[in-house]
DOLO-957904 format. One record per residue (C-alpha): residue in three letters; x negated, y, z. Coordinates in steps of 0.1 Angstrom, whole numbers, padded with zeros to 4 digits, always signed. Each point is the difference from the previous one (the first is absolute). Example, Ala and Ser with C-alpha at 12.3 -4.5 7.8 and 13.67 -1.06 7.14 Angstrom:
2
Ala-0123-0045+0078 Ser-0014+0034-0007 
% end
This chain:
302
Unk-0008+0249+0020 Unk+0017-0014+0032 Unk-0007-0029+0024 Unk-0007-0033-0022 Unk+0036-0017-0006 Unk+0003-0035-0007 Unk+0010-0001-0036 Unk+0002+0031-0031 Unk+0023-0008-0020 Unk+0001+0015-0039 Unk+0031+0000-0022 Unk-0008+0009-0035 Unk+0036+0014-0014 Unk+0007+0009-0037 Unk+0036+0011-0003 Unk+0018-0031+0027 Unk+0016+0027+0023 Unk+0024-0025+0017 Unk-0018-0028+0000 Unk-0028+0021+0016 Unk+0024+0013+0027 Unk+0012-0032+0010 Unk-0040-0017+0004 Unk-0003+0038+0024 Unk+0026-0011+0019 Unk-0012-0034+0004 Unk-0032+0013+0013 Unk+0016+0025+0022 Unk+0020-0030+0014 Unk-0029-0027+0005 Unk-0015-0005+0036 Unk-0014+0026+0016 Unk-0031-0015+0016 Unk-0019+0002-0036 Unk-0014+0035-0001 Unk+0006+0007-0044 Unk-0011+0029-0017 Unk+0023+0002-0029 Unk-0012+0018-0036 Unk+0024+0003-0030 Unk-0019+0003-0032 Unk+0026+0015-0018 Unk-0012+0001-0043 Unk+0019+0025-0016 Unk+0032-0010+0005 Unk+0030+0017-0016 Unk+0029-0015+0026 Unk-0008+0025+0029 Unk-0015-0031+0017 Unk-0025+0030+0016 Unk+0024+0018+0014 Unk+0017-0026+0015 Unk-0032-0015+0017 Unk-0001+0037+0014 Unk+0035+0005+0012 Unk+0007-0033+0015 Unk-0038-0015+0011 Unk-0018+0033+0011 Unk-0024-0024+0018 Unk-0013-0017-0032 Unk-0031+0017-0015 Unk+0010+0011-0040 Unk-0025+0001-0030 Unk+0019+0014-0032 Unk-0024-0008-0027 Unk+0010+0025-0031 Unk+0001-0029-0020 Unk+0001-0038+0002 Unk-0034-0011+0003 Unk+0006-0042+0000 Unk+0003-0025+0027 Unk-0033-0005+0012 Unk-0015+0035+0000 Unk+0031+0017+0018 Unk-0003-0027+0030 Unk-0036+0009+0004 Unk+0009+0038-0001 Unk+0020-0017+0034 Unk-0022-0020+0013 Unk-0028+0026-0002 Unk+0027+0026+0018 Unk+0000-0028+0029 Unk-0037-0002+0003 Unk-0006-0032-0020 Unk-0029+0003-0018 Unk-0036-0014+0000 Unk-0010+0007+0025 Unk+0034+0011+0018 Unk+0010+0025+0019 Unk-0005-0006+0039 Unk+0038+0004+0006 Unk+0010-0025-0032 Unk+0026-0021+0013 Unk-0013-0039+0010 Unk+0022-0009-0033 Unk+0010+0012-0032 Unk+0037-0009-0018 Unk+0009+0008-0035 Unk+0036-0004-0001 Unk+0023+0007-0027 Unk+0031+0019+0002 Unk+0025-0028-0007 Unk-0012-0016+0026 Unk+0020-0003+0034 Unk-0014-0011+0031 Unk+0018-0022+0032 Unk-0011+0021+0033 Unk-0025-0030+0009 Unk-0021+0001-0032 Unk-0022+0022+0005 Unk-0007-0014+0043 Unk-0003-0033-0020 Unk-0027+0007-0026 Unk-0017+0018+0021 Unk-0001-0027+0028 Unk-0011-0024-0023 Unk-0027+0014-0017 Unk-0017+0013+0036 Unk+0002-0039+0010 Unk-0026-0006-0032 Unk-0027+0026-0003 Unk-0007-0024-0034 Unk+0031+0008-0015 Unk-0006+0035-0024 Unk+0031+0004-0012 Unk+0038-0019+0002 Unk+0034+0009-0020 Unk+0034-0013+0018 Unk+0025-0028-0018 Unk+0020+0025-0028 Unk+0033-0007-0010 Unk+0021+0014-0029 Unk+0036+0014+0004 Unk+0015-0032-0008 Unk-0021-0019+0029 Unk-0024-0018-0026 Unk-0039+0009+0010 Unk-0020+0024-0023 Unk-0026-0022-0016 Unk-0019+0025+0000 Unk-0007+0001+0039 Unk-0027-0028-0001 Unk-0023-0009-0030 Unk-0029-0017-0014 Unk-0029+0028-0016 Unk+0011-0004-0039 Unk-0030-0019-0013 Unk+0001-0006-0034 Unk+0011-0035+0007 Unk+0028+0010+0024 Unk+0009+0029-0021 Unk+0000-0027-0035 Unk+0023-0021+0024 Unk+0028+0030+0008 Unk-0007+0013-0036 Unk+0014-0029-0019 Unk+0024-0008+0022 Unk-0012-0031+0017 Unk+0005+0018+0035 Unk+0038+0007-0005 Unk+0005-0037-0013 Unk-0023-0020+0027 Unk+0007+0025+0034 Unk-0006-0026+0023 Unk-0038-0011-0016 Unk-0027+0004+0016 Unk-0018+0009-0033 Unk+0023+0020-0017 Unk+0016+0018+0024 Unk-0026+0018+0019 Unk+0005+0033-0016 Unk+0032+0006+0028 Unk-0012-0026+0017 Unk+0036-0014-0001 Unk-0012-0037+0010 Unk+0002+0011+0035 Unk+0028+0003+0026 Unk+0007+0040+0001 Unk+0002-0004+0036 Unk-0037-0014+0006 Unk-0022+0023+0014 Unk-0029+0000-0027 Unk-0039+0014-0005 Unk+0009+0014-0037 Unk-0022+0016-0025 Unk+0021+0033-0004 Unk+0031+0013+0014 Unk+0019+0027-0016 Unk-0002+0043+0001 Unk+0036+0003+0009 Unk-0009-0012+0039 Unk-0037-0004+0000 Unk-0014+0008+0036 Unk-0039+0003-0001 Unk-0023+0001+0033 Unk-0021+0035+0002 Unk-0037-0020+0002 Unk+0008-0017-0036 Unk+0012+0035-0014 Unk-0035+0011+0015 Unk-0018-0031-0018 Unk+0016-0003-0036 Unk+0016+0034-0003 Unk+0034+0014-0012 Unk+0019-0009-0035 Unk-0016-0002-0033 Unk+0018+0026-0013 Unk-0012-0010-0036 Unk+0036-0018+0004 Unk+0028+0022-0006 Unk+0029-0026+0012 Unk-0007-0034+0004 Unk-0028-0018+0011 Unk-0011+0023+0022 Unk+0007-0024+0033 Unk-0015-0027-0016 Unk-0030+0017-0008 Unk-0002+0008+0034 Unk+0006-0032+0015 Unk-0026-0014-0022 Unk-0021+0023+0015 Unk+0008-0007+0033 Unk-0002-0037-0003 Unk-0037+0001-0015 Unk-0011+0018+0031 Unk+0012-0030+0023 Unk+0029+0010+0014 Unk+0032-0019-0001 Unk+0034+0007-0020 Unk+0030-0007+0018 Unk+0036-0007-0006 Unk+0027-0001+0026 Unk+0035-0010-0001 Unk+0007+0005+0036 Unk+0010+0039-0011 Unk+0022+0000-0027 Unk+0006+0035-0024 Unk+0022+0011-0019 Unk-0011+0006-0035 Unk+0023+0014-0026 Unk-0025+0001-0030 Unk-0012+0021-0029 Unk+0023+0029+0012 Unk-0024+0024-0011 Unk-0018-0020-0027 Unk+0033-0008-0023 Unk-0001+0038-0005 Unk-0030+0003-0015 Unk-0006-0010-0038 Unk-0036-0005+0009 Unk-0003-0025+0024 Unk+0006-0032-0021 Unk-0035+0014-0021 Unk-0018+0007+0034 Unk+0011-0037+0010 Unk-0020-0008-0026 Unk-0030+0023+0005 Unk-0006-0008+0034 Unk+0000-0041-0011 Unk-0027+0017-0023 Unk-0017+0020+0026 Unk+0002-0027+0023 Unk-0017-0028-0021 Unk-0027+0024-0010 Unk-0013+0009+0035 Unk+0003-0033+0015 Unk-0002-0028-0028 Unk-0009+0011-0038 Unk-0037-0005+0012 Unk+0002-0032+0013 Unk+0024-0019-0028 Unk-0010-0024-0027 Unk+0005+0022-0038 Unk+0032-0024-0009 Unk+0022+0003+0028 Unk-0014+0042+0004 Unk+0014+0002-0039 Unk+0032-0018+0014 Unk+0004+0023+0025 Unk+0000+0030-0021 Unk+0022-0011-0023 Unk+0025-0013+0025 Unk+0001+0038+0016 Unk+0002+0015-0042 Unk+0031-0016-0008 Unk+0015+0006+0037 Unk-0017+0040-0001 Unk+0008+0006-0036 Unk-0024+0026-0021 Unk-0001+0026+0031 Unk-0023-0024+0016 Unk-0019-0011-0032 Unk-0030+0030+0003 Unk+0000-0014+0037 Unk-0007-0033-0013 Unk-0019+0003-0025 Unk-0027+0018+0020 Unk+0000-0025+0024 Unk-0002-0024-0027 Unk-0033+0012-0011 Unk-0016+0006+0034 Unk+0005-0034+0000 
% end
């Protein structure tokens, strides 16, 4: 371990060599004054995305993990390496940053996140204004927690129809100006920057979730111990979306899960038998039979 650095930054990468090369280089490129520990979390990729991390960034810490152990459990395997934990390590940087790999960064994002989250001790965690290739913002970037009422809303379509309602469109919360500067319920894992003393508090990742769900679990978490969510437009990233996750068969079922997973921990307990039987069937016909033993289990625990 070295002196404490600002921020630790951990890129989970499953086979986006390029796109993983070009958020580096970002990094490499973004103001000096924030003292970052970088850590690739490379999961069995078969594109040489290792050995180009090795050549090119010989300053950024590598785990190769022999195979691809999911979202969630390979950023911990990070954030552990960084001295996250609970309790941390005395060197753990003052914040923690799970960034994806198709992310790119202007020099002044990370200066700007970091100066804003040091003028709010309450603030426990903020994500940066995420735009798309095409300029349109990632939904994705600012949410509501998927209640079963929020989630019935998106699920039959009401959100796509009624954007601008205060009712049904709080899932992307896509009533509000992408510009306003906003206390959220959950940001998104692609640039999700966490302050140490809630990591010591609450933990790392539930890595019951494979892929998905994982951030929102832990902004959930965060929340409920009283510190705020942020999100802030005044940095703006580049996001160029499902680069890895458009390779992978499996991640339109883990979707699904981790919906599943979600509503389990955090709401099953707590919801009147009609709208819990609702729920359940909504994620069937969206999961398909792999998620039915799921479901049914959860069914009866009901």
């Amino acid at each position: 371990m070295t002196a404490q650095a600002d921020i630790g930054i951990v890129i989970v990468n499953w086979n986006t060599r390029e796109l993983l090369r070009g958020c580096l280089r970002s990094l490499a490129e973004s103001d000096a004054r924030v003292v970052r520990r970088v850590v690739v979390v490379d999961n069995a990729s078969s594109d040489d995305s290792a050995a180009m991390v090795r050549a090119d960034f010989p300053d950024v810490t590598l785990i190769e993990n022999p195979q691809n152990t999911g979202y969630a459990a390979a950023n911990n395997l990070g954030l552990e390496q960084l001295g996250f934990g609970r309790p941390c390590h005395a060197s753990a940087p003052r914040y923690a940053l799970l960034l994806n790999p198709d992310t790119e960064l202007p020099t002044d994002a990370l200066s700007q996140m970091v100066a804003r989250l040091d003028s709010d001790p309450q603030i426990g965690a903020a994500g940066p204004r995420l735009v798309l290739p095409d300029g349109k913002l990632d939904l994705a970037c600012r949410r509501s927690f998927p209640t079963p009422e929020v989630a019935l809303w998106r699920m039959v379509g009401l959100s796509k129809l009624f954007p601008k309602s205060r009712l049904f469109g709080r899932y992307n919360l896509t009533y509000l100006d992408e510009h306003l500067e906003t206390e959220v319920d959950c940001v998104v894992g692609a640039f999700m920057m966490v302050r140490r003393e809630v990591i010591e508090r609450v933990g790392l990742l539930d890595d019951t979730f494979w892929m998905y769900g994982e951030d929102i679990d832990w902004a959930y978490r965060i929340k409920q111990d009283g510190w705020k969510i942020l999100y802030y437009p005044k940095v703006t990233v580049l996001h160029i979306k499902r680069a890895a996750s458009r390779q992978n068969p499996r991640t339109k079922l883990e979707f699904q899960r981790a919906s599943l997973i979600f509503y389990h921990k955090h709401y099953a307990r707590t919801t009147p038998r009609l709208m819990h039987w609702a729920v359940l069937l909504g994620l069937l016909i969206k999961g398909g039979r792999p998620l039915w033993a799921d479901i049914r289990a959860l069914g009866k625990s009901h």
